[in-house]
C-alpha positions in Angstrom: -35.8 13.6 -18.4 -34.2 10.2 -19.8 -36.8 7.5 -21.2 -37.5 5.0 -18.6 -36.3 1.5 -19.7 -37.0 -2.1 -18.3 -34.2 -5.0 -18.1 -34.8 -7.4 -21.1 -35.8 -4.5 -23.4 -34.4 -4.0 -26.4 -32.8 -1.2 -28.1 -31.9 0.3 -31.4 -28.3 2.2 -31.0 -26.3 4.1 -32.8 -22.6 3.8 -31.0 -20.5 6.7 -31.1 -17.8 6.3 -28.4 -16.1 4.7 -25.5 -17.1 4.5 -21.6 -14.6 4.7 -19.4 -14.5 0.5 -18.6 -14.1 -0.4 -22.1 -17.8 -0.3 -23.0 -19.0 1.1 -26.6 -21.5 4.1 -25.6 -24.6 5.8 -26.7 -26.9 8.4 -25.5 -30.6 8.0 -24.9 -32.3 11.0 -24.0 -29.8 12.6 -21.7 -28.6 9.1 -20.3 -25.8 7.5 -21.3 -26.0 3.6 -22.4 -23.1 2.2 -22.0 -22.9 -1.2 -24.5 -21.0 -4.4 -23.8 -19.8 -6.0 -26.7 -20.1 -3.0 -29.3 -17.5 -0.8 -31.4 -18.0 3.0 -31.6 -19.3 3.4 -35.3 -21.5 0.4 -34.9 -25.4 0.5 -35.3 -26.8 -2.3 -32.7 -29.4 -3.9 -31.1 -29.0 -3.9 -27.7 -30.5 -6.0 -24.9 -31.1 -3.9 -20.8 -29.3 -5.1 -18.1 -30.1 -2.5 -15.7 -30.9 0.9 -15.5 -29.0 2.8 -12.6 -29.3 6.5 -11.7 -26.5 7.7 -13.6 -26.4 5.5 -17.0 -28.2 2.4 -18.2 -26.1 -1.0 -18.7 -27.0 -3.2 -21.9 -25.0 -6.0 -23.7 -24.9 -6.1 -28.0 -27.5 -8.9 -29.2 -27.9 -7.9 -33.0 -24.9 -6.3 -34.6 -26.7 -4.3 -37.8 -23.9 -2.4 -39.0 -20.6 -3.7 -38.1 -17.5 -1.9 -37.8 -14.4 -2.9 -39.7 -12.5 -3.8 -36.4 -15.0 -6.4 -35.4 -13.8 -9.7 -35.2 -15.4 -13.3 -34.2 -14.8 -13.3 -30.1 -12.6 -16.5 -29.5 -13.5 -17.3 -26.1 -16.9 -19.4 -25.4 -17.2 -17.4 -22.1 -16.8 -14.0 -24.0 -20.3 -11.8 -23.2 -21.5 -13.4 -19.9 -18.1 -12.9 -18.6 -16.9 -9.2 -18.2 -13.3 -10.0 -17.3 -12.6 -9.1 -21.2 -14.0 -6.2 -22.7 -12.5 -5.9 -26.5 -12.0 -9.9 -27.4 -14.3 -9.0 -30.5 -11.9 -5.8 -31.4 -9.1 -6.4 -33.8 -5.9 -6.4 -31.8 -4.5 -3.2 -33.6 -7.5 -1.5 -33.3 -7.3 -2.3 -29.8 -4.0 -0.2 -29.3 -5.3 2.4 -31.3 -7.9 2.6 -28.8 -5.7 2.7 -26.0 -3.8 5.2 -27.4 -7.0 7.6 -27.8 -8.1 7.2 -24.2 -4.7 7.9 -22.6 -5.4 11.2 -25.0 -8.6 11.9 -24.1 -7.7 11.4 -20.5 -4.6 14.1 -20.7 -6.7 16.4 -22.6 -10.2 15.8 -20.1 -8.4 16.0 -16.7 -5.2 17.4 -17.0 -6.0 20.2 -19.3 -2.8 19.0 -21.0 -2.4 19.4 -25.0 0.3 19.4 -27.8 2.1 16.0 -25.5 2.6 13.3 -27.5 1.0 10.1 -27.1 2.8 8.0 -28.9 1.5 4.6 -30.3 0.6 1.8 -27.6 2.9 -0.8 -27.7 1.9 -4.4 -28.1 2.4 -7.1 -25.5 4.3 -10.2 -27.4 0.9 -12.2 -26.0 -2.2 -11.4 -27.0 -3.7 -14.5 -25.1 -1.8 -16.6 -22.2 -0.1 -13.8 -20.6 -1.9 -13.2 -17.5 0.5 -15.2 -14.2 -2.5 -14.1 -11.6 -5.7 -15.6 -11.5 -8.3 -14.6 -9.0 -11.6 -16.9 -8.9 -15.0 -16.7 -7.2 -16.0 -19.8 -5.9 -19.4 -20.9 -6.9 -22.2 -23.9 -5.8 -20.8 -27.3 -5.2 -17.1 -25.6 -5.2 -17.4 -24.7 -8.7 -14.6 -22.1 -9.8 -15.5 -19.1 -12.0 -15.9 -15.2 -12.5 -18.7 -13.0 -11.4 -20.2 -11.0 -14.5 -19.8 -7.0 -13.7 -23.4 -5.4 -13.8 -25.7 -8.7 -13.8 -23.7 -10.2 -10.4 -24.2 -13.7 -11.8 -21.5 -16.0 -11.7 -19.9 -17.5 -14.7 -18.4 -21.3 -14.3 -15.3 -21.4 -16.3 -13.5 -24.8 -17.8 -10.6 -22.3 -18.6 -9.6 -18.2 -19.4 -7.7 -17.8 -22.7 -6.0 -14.9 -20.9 -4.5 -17.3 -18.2 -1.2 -18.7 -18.4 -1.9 -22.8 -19.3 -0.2 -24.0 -16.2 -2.9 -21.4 -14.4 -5.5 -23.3 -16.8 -4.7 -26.7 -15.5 -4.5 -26.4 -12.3 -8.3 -24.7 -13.0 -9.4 -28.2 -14.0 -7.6 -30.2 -10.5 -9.6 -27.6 -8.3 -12.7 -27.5 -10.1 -15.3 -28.6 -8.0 -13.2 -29.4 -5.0 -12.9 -25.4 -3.1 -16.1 -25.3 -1.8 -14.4 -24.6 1.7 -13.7 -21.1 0.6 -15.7 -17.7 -1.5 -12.0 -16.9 -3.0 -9.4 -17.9 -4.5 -6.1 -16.5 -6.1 -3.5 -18.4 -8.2 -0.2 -17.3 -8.9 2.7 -18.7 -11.2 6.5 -18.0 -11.9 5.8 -18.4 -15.9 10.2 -18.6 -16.0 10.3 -20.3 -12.8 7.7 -22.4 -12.3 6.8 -21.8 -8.7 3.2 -21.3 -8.3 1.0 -19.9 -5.3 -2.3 -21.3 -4.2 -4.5 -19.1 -1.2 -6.0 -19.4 0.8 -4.3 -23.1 1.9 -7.2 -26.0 0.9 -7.6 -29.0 3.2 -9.6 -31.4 0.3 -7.4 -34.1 0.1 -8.7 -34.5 -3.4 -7.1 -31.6 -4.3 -3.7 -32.9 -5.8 -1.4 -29.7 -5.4 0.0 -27.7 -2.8 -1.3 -24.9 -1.5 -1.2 -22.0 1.3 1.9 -21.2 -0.1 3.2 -17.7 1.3 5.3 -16.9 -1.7 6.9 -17.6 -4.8 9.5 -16.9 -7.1 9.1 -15.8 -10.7 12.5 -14.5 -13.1 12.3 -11.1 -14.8 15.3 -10.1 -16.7 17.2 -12.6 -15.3 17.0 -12.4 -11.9 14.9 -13.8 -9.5 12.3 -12.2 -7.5 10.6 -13.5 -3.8 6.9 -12.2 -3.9 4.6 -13.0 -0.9 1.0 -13.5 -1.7 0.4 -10.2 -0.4 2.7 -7.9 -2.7 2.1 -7.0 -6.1 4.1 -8.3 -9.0 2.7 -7.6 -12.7 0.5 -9.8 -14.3 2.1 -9.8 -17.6 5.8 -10.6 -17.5 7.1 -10.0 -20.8 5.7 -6.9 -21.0 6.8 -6.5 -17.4 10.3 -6.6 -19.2 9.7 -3.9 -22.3 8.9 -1.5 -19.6 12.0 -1.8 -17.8 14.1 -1.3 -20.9 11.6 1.6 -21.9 12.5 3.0 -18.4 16.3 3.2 -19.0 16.4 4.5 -22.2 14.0 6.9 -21.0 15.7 8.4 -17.8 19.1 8.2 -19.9 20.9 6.3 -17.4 24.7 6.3 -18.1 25.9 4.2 -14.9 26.6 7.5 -13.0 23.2 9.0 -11.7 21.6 8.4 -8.2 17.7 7.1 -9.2 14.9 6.5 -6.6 12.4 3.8 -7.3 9.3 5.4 -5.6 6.7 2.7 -4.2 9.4 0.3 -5.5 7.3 -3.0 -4.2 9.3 -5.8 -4.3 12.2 -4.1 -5.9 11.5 -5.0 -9.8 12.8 -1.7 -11.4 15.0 -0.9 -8.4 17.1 -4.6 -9.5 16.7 -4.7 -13.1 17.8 -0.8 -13.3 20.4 -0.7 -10.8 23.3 -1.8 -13.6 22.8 1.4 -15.1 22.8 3.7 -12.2 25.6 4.4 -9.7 22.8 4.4 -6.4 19.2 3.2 -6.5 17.5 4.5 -3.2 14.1 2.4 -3.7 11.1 3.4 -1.3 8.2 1.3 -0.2 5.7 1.3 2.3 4.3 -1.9 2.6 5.3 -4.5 5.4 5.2 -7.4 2.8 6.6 -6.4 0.1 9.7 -4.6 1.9 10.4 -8.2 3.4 10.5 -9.6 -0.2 12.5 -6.5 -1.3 15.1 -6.8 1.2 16.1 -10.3 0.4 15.4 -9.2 -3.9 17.9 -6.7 -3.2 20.4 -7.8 -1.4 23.0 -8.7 -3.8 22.8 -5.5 -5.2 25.2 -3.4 -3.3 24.4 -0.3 -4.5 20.8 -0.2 -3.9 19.8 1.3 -0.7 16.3 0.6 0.7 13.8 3.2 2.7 10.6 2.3 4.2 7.9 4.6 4.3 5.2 6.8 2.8 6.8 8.3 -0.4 5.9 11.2 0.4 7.6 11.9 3.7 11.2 9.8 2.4 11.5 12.0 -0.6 10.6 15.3 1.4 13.3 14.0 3.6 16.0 13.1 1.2 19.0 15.4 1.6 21.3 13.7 -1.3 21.3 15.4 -5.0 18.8 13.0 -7.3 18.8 13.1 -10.9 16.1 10.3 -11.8 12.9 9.3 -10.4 10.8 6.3 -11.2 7.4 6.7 -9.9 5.0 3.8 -9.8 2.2 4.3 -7.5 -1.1 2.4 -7.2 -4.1 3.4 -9.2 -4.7 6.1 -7.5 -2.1 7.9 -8.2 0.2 10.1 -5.8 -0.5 11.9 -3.2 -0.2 15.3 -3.8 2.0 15.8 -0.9 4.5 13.4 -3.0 4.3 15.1 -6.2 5.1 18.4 -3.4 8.4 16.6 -1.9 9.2 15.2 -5.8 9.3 19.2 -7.3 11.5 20.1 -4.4 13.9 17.4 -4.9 14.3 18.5 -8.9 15.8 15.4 -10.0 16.6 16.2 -13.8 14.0 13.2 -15.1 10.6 11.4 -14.1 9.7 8.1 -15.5 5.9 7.8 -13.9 4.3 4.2 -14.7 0.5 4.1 -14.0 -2.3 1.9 -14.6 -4.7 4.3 -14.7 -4.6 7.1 -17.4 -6.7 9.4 -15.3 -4.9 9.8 -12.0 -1.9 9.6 -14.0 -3.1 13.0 -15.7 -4.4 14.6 -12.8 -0.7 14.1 -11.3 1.2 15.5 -14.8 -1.2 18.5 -14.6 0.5 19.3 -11.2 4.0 18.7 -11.9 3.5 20.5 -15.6 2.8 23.4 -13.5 5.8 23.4 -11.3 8.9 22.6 -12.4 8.6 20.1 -15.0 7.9 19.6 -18.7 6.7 16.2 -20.2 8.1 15.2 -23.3 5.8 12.4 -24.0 3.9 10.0 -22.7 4.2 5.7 -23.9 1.3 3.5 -23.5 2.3 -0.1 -22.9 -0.2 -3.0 -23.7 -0.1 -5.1 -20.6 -3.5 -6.4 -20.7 -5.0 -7.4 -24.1 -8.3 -8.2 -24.9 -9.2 -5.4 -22.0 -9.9 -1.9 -21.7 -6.8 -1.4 -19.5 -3.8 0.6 -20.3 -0.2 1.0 -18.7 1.6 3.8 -19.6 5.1 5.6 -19.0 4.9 9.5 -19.0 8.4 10.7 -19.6 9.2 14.1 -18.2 12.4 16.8 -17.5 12.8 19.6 -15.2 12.9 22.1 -17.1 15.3 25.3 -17.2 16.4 27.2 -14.3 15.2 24.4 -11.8 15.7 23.3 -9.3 15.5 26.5 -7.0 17.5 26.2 -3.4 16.7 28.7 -1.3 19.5 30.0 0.7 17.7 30.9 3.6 16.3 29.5 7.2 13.3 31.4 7.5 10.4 30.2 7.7 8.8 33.2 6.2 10.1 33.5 2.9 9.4 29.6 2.4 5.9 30.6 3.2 6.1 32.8 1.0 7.8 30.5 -2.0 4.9 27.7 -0.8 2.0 30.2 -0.8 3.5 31.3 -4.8 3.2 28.0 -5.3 7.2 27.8 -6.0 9.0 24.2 -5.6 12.1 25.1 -4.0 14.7 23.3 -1.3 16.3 25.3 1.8 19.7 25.2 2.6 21.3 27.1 5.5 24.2 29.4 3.7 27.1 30.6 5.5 27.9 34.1 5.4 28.8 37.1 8.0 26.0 39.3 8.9 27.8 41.7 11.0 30.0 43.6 7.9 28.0 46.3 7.1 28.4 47.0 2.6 27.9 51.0 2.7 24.5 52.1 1.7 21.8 50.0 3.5 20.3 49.1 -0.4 24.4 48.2 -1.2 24.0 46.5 2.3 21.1 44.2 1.6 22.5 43.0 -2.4 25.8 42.4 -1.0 24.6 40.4 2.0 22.1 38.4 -0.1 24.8 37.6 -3.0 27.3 36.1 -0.1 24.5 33.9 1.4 23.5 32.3 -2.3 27.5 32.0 -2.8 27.6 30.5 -0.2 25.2 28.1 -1.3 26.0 27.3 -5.0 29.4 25.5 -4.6 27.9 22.4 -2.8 24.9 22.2 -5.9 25.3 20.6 -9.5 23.1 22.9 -11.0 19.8 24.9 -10.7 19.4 28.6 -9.4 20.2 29.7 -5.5 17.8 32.3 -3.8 19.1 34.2 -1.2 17.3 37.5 0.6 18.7 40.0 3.1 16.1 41.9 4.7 17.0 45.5 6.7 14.8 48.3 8.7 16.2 51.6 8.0 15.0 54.4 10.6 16.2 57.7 8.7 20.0 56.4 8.4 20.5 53.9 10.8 20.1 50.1 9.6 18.5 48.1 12.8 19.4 44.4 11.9 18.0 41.9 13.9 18.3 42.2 18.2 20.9 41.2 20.5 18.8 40.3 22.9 15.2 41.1 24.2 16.5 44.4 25.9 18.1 45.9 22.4 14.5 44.7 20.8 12.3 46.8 23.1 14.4 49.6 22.3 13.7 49.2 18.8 9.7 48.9 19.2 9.6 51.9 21.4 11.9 54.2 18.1 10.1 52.7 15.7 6.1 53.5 17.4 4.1 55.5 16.0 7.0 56.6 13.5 7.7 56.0 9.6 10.6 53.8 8.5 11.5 51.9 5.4 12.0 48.3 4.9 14.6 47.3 2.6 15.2 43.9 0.9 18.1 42.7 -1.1 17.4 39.4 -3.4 20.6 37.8 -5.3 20.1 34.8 -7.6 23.0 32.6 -8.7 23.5 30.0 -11.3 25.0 26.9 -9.5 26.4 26.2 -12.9 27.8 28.9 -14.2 27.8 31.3 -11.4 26.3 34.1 -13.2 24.2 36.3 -10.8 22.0 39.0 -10.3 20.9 41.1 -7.4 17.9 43.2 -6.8 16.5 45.3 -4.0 12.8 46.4 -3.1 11.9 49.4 -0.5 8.5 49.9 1.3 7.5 52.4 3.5 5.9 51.1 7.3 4.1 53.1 9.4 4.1 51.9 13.0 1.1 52.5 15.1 1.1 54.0 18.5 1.0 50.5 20.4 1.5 50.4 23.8 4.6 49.4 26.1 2.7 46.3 27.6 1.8 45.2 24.2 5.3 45.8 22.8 6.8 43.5 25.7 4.7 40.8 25.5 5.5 40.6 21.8 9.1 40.5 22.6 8.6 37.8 25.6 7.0 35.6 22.7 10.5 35.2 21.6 8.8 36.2 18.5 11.0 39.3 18.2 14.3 37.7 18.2 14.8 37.1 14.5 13.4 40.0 12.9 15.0 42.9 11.9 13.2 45.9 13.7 12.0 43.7 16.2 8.7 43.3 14.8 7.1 41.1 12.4 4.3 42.7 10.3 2.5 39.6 10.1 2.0 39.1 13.5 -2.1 38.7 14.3 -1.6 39.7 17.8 0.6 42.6 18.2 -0.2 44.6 14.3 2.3 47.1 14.8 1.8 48.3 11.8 -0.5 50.9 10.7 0.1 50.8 7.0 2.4 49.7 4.6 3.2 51.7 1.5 4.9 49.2 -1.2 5.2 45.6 -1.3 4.2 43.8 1.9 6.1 40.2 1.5 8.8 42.5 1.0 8.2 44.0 4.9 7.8 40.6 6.0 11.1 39.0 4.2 10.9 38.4 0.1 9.2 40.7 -2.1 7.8 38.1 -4.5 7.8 40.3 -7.7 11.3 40.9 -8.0 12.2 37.2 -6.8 10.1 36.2 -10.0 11.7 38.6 -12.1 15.2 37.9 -11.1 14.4 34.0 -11.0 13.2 34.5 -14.8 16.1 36.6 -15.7 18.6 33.2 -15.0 16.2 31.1 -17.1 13.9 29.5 -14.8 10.5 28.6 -16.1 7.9 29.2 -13.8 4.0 30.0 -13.8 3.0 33.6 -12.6 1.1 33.2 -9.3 -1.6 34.8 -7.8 -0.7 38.1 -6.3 -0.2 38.7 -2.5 -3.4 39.6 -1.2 -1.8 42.3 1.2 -0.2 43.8 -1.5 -1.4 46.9 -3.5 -0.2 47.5 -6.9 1.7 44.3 -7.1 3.2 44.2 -10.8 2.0 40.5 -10.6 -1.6 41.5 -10.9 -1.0 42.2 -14.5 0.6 38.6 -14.7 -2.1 36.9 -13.2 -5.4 35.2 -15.3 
């Protein structure tokens, strides 16, 4: 049980790491105490702010040891506020710092190792950058910051992180805002348009103000942003990320790139030189106002409004590079689900927040996709936070298409936990190929032919499925008279189920073809069972007339073999064919249904 402490009391610590809001950290007892103002290596005496349930809080009064990265703190607010963490860090040691925790982060959540994490790199400002100020307004209208853990607020003359235009116009409202608890202030550092909310009625307040945007120049062009759409705070650096993003995706001038939760259209602008289409998506109301009139004289950016995830799930064009950019918390898995079936060939994923960012790589390291590195970008000196740019490829063999309109072999594919695209093929069912195993290859090599022409590259899935009573294929029914016929053969009778799986390289066209046989064993259901199934329209599809799966009818009594093979895609020898072109892909769990699946040996 941790040592009860009281706020005031003081502490001898030895520090020996980092908390996760830029706090040096110690234990006591079982607690953690996590230190404002120390250095992991330090040996301090440290003063109680609070003690909360899952850590205390203290703040450095005595530094005993120093570390060698300690310098003098340059700002007389540094300590009582907590808008700066590291201001009495070196500024190399800072990186190295950030650096470590985009590591730690990749290694803690995502379970991902051997990535690079390549050195942080600097913002061309240590002090002055920031073009967004957001105050708490005090007694008597006084304008300042509210301290993290001790909720006092701090009265400021001026922030040394702050842009000085943002700095004087500190000093005309100080004192004069007591008609409001908040207020932000925004500035164009290359324009010089500014933004002041909420709109102040003082009269002794000599600027304008309630303005409901402004303009601010990143790489040359000129951007609208409303006071309620983001814009980065640190525009330089802003501008080494959008360089870092083009060399990264490789952009030649000839690829079609989507700028996911594109805001006000930054990256889809400043990158659309070096792309032949930008297809930029954002949800927000205000910002796609601002990025409609950003974008508009670039003709070959095309703007979609919406979640992310449901416009990339719905995109039917080839993509071959994706900027992501989401808020701090990251994507929605249902995103990163739509972004593996889209395949484009590279990711650029920007993130403010090392964790989400590494809870998402975890997921798309496990589909399709390798990460080659991952860049953090210093866009916030003097604090604890890190921006970074995770650079990753799809890697060999992807993306899959699966040539197919069933539903039930993209269950299947989803349940293996697959990414994959469906497109319809073309190909004539009715030409029977001699033996119903030669039937079912054939069949299923047409339909991913069928497929591959209209595809740049990747593999193509395609599946024929038959039921062979003795001889006699039955394909699917001609209507529900020709499917009752089938039920009442097939009860209470054995039959096999045979499944023909092609796969075909949409760049090479080399292909191979596979074919899986189980045995069913119909039970003796009844007539009024068989035609309510086939009045369900459920029957209409399926070759033998039935569909194993079904919850309701069960006509079968057993099956002998694979089981996703009886209901449409025998999953082992789709892996193993898939493999065979070259496609990476994680073994999944085997079908529950399924006894003696060669994937049990596969699975962990």
């Amino acid at each position: 049980m941790s040592t009860l402490v009281e706020r005031g009391q003081r502490l001898k610590l030895t520090l020996d790491g980092m908390g996760r809001l830029g706090e040096a950290m110690a234990m006591l007892d079982d607690k953690p105490v996590f230190v404002s103002g120390g250095i992991p290596g330090e040996e301090v005496v440290v003063e109680v702010i609070r003690e909360r349930r899952q850590y205390i809080a203290a703040q450095v009064v005595e530094v005993v040891k120093a570390s060698p990265h300690r310098v003098q703190a340059p700002c007389a607010y540094f300590g009582p506020c907590t808008g700066c963490q590291w201001q009495h860090i070196d500024y190399s040691h800072q990186l190295e710092l950030k650096r470590h925790t985009v590591g730690d982060a990749l290694t803690r959540v995502g379970g991902i190792h051997n990535v690079p994490v390549l050195p942080t790199i600097p913002s061309p400002q240590q002090y002055g950058y920031r073009n967004h100020a957001r105050f708490t307004i005090g007694a008597q209208g006084r304008l300042g910051f509210v301290h993290r853990e001790r909720r006092r607020f701090v009265d400021i003359g001026s922030c040394m992180l702050m842009d000085p235009w943002i700095n004087d116009t500190l000093g005309k409202l100080q004192g004069r805002c007591a008609e409001t608890t908040q207020l932000s202030v925004r500035y164009g550092t290359k324009s010089g348009s500014w933004l002041i909310q909420p709109a102040l009625a003082n009269p002794e307040i000599p600027l304008k103000s309630g303005q409901k945007q402004y303009q601010e120049v990143m790489g040359g062009v000129s951007f609208r942003v409303a006071a309620s759409s983001f814009f980065q705070v640190n525009t330089p650096q802003a501008e080494a990320v959008v360089k870092l993003l083009s060399e990264s995706l490789r952009l030649s001038g000839r690829e079609t790139l989507v700028d996911a939760y594109a805001g006000v259209g930054t990256f889809a602008a400043l990158l659309s030189p070096h792309a032949a289409k930008v297809i930029a998506i954002e949800e927000s109301a205000s910002a796609i106002k601002d990025a409609r009139e950003n974008l508009a004289r670039f003709p070959n950016v095309e703007m979609h409004q919406g979640k992310t995830e449901a416009v990339l799930g719905e995109l039917l064009e080839q993509v071959d590079a994706v900027v992501l950019d989401p808020p701090r918390a990251g994507c929605q898995r249902q995103a990163l689900d739509s972004l593996m079936k889209l395949a484009p060939t590279r990711i650029a994923y920007v993130s403010c927040d090392p964790e989400t960012l590494a809870r998402d790589l975890k997921v798309l390291a496990a589909g399709p996709y390798s990460i080659e590195a991952v860049q953090p970008v210093d866009m916030f000196p003097q604090t604890h936070h890190v921006e970074c740019v995770a650079v990753l490829h799809l890697k060999a063999g992807h993306p899959i298409t699966l040539a197919s309109a069933s539903p039930r072999r993209s269950q299947i594919l989803d349940e293996a936990g697959i990414p994959f695209r469906v497109v319809a093929p073309q190909a004539d069912e009715t030409v029977l190929h001699g033996t119903p195993e030669g039937h079912v290859q054939a069949l299923a090599l047409a339909k991913a032919r069928s497929v591959a022409p209209s595809l740049r590259r990747g593999l193509v899935l395609a599946a024929d499925t038959v039921v062979v009573d003795g001889e006699t294929i039955l394909g699917k029914p001609l209507d529900d008279a020709h499917a009752l016929e089938m039920l009442e053969r097939l009860r209470g009778q054995h039959h096999r189920v045979i499944t023909g799986v092609a796969v075909v390289d949409a760049t090479t066209g080399e292909s191979v073809t596979g074919v899986e046989t189980s045995l069913v064993t119909m039970r003796h259901y009844t007539d009024g069972e068989a035609r309510a199934f086939v009045a369900s329209g459920e029957a209409t599809d399926k070759a033998g007339a039935y569909a194993v799966q079904d919850t309701t009818f069960r006509p079968a009594a057993s099956v002998d073999g694979c089981y996703v093979n009886v209901v449409g895609l025998p999953l082992c020898l789709t892996m193993r064919l898939l493999r065979q072109l070259g496609a990476a892909l994680e073994s999944p769990a085997p079908p529950k249904e399924c006894q003696r699946c060669p994937l049990e040996s596969e699975s962990p």
